[in-house]
C-alpha positions as CSV (number, residue, x, y, z in Angstrom):
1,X,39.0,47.5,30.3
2,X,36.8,44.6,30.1
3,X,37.0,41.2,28.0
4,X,34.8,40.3,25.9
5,X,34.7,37.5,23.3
6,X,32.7,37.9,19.5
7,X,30.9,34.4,19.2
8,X,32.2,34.4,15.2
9,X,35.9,35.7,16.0
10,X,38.1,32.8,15.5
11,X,40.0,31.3,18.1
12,X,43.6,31.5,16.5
13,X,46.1,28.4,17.4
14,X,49.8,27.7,17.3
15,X,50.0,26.4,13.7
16,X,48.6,30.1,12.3
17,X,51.2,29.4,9.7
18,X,49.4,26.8,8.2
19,X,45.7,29.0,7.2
20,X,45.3,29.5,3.6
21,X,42.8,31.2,2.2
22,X,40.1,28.8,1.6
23,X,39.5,30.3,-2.1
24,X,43.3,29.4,-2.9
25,X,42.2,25.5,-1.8
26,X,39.3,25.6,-3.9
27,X,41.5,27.1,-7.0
28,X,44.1,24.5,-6.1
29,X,41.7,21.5,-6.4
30,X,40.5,22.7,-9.5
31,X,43.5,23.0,-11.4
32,X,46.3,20.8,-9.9
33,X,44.4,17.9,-11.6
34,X,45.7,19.2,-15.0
35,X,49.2,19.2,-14.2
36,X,48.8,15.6,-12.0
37,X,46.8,13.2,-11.2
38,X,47.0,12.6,-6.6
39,X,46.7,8.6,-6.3
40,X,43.9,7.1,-4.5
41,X,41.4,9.3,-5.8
42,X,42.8,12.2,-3.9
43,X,41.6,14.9,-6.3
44,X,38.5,14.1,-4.3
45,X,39.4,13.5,-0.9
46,X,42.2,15.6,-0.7
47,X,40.7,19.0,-0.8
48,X,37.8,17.8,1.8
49,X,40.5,17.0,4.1
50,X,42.5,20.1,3.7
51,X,39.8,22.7,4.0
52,X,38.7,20.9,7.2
53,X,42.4,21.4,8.7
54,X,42.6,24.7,7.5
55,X,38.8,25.7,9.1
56,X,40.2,23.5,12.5
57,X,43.7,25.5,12.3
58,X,41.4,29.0,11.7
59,X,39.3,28.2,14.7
60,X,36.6,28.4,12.8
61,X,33.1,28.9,14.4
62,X,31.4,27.0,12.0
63,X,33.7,23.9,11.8
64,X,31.0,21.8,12.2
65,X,28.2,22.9,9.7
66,X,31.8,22.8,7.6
67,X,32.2,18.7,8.8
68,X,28.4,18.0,7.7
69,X,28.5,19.6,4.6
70,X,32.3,17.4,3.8
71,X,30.4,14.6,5.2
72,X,27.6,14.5,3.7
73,X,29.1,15.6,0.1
74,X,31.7,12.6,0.8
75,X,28.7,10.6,1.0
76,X,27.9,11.3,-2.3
77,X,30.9,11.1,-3.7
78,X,31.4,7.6,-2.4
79,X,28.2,6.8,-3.7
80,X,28.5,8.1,-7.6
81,X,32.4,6.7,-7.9
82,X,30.6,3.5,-6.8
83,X,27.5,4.2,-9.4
84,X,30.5,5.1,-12.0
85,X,32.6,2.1,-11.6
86,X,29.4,-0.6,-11.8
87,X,28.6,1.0,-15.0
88,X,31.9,1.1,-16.6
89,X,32.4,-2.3,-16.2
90,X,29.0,-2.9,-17.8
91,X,29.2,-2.2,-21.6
92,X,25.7,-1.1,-23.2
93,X,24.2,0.7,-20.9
94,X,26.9,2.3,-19.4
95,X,28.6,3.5,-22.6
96,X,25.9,6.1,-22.3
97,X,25.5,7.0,-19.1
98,X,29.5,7.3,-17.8
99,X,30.6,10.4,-18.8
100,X,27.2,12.0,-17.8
101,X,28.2,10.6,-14.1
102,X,31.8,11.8,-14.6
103,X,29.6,15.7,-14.6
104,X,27.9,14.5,-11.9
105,X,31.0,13.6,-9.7
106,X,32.7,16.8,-10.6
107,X,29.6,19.2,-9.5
108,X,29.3,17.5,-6.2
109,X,33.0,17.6,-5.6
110,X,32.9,21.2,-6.7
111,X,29.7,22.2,-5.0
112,X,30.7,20.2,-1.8
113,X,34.1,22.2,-1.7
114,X,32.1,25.6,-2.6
115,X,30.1,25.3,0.4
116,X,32.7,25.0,2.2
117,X,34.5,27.8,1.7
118,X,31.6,29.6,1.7
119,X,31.2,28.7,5.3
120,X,35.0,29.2,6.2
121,X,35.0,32.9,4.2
122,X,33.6,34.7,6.9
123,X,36.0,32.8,10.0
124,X,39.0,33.8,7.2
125,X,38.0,37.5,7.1
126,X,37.7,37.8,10.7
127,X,41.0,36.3,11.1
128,X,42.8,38.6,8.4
129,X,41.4,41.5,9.7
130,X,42.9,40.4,13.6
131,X,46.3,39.7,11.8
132,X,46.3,43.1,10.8
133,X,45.2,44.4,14.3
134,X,47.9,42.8,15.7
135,X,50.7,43.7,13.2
136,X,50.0,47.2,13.5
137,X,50.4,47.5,17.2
């Protein structure tokens, strides 16, 4: 018998109870926002955060890529709320141009959380397919 390791197989931890499905997070941030509204702007930090716990509770191999991509999408976000808010206070001007940036902020919060769980998919599968190894033995 010898023991081997696959480089992508995630490393499973004592909170296994807590890994969702990353599509489920992404479906979640999409349409809790219709029923209410998470103070602090947490319909744009909130989903960030909990797909980076949920890749750190997988064991994801790719958590970093996965903390770049947040990062760097957060970034943005930051940066166009900011953008947003100078230009809502200014009438003129910004009477045109906010809810173009309100589009704006909504693609890179939805293509920020996208890649995400594009990158956590594969860690997820791996780890649902283990689950199942080890529930049939």
């Amino acid at each position: 018998m010898s023991n081997y390791q696959i480089i992508d197989e995630p490393k499973p931890k004592k909170i296994e109870n807590f890994i969702v499905d990353p599509i489920i997070i992404l479906l979640a941030s999409i349409f809790i926002p219709f029923i209410l509204n998470p103070p602090m702007f947490g319909k744009y930090w909130m989903p960030i955060v909990w797909l980076l716990a949920n890749g750190y509770f997988l064991g994801s191999s790719t958590i970093w890529k996965e903390v770049i991509i947040s990062f760097i999408g957060s970034i943005l976000l930051v940066g166009l709320i900011i953008l947003f808010l100078y230009f809502y206070q200014n009438p003129g001007l910004g009477d045109f141009i906010t809810p173009y940036l309100r589009i704006i902020i909504q693609a890179t919060l939805f293509l920020t959380l996208y890649l995400i769980v594009f990158t956590q998919a594969n860690s997820y599968s791996i780890h649902e397919y283990l689950k199942e190894q080890r529930d049939d033995t």
